[in-house]
N, C-alpha and C positions, 0 to 999 in steps of 0.2 A: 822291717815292714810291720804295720801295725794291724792288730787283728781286726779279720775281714769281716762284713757282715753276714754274709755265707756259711765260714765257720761257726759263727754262734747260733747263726739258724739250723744249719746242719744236726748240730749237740742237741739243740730242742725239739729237734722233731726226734731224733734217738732218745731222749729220755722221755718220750710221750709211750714207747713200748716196753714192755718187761723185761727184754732181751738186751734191750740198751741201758735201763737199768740196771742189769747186774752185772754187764760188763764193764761200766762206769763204776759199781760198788768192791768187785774187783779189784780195782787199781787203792781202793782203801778197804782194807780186810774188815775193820771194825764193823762196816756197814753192811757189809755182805752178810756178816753175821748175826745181824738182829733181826734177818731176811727168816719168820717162822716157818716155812716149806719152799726149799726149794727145788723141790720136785711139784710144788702146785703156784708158781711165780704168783700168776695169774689171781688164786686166790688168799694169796697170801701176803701184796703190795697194793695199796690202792695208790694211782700216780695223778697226782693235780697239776697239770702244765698251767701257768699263768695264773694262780690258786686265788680264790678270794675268800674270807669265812663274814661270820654274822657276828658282828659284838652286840653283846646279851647286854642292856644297862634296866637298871633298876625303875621299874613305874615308866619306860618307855618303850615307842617302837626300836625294833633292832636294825643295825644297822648295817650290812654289806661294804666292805674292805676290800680292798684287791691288796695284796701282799707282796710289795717289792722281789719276791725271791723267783726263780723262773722257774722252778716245779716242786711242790712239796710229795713224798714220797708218806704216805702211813703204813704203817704195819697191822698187818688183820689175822686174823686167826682163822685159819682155811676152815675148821671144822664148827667152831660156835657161831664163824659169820659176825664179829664183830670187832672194830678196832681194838688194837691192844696198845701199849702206852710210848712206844716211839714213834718221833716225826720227824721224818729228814727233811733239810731247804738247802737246796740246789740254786745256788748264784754259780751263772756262766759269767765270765768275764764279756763285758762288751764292746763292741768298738768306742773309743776315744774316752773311755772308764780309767777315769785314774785310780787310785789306791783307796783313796779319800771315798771317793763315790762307789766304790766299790764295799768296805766297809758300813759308809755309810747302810746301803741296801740292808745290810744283816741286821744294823743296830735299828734301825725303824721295824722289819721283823720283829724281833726282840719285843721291843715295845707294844705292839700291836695285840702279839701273842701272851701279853703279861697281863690281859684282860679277860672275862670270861669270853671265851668265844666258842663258837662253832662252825664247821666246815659248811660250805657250801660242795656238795659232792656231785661225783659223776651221774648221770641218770641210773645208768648200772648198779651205783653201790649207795642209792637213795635213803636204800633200807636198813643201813649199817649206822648203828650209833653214831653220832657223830663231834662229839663234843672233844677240846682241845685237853691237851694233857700237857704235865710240868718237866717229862724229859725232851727237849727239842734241839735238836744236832746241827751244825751248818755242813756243807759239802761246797768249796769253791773249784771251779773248772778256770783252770788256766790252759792258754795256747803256745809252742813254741815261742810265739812271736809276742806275746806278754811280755813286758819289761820286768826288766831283774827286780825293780822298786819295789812291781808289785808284789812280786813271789819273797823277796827278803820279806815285805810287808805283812804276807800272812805269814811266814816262819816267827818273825818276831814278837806276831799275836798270837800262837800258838796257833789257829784255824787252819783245819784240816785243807788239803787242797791238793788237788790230782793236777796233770799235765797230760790234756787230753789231743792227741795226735789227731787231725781233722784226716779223714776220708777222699781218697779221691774222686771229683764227683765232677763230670763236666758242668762249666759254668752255662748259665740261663742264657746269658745274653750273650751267646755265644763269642766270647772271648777267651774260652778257651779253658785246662784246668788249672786249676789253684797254680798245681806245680807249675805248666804250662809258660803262665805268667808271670813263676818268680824267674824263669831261666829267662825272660824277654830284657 
């Protein structure tokens, strides 16, 4: 069965809270780790769901990006109140994403980010420096129901990638849950 659009909206709305960030950074320890307080999550991650930043060019106006990745994660310093120098990007797998296009997503990131830029921030963390930095991580969310292709695909790009268990959550339109529906 191929992954639902549910599931992937599920993970994105969990990675918009801190709590679902760190249970998602969790299942990769590295990540968890670069986490400066986690006894203060809150002030210590700033989370960009659907992230867009400003590329800075020379003698022009700047210019607003939206950034293929589906949340990027900063790291901040709970006590000076300013970014510090990691940046996680969060690619969820998507329905009918192939490997290709899934990849692809990271390498246009990549690109993007290899220009001066700066974040376009939460109203909350307005006041937080905001300018991009040269260590930038990828994080991919895979689903049970991910094809092997994909998951060999990132093992043999080396890119990090969890296997992230969807939630049971009754479905909208009421047909019913995830599980529900695979037992029909």
């Amino acid at each position: 069965m191929p992954v639902q659009k549910s599931d992937y909206e599920s993970c994105l709305v969990d990675y918009c809270h801190h709590e679902g960030i760190i249970t998602l950074f969790k299942l990769h320890r590295p990540y968890l780790e670069m986490i400066p307080s986690l006894r203060r999550p809150d002030e210590s991650i700033i989370i960009i769901p659907l992230p867009i930043i400003r590329l800075r060019k020379t003698n022009l106006p700047t210019e607003a990006n939206y950034l293929p990745c589906d949340v990027a994660v900063l790291m901040c310093d709970p006590e000076w109140k300013i970014k510090t120098g990691a940046e996680i990007f969060i690619f969820i797998h998507r329905p009918h994403e192939d490997f290709s296009d899934l990849l692809k997503r990271w390498r246009e990131t990549q690109m993007l980010l290899d220009k001066d830029y700066e974040w376009l921030m939460p109203s909350r963390h307005s006041h937080i420096l905001s300018e991009g930095t040269n260590t930038k991580y990828p994080l991919f969310v895979v689903f049970p129901e991910t094809s092997e292709r994909i998951k060999r695909g990132l093992l043999g790009t080396e890119l990090p990638f969890v296997i992230q268990i969807p939630e049971i959550v009754p479905d909208e339109e009421g047909l019913g849950t995830r599980e529900e529906r695979l037992e029909r």
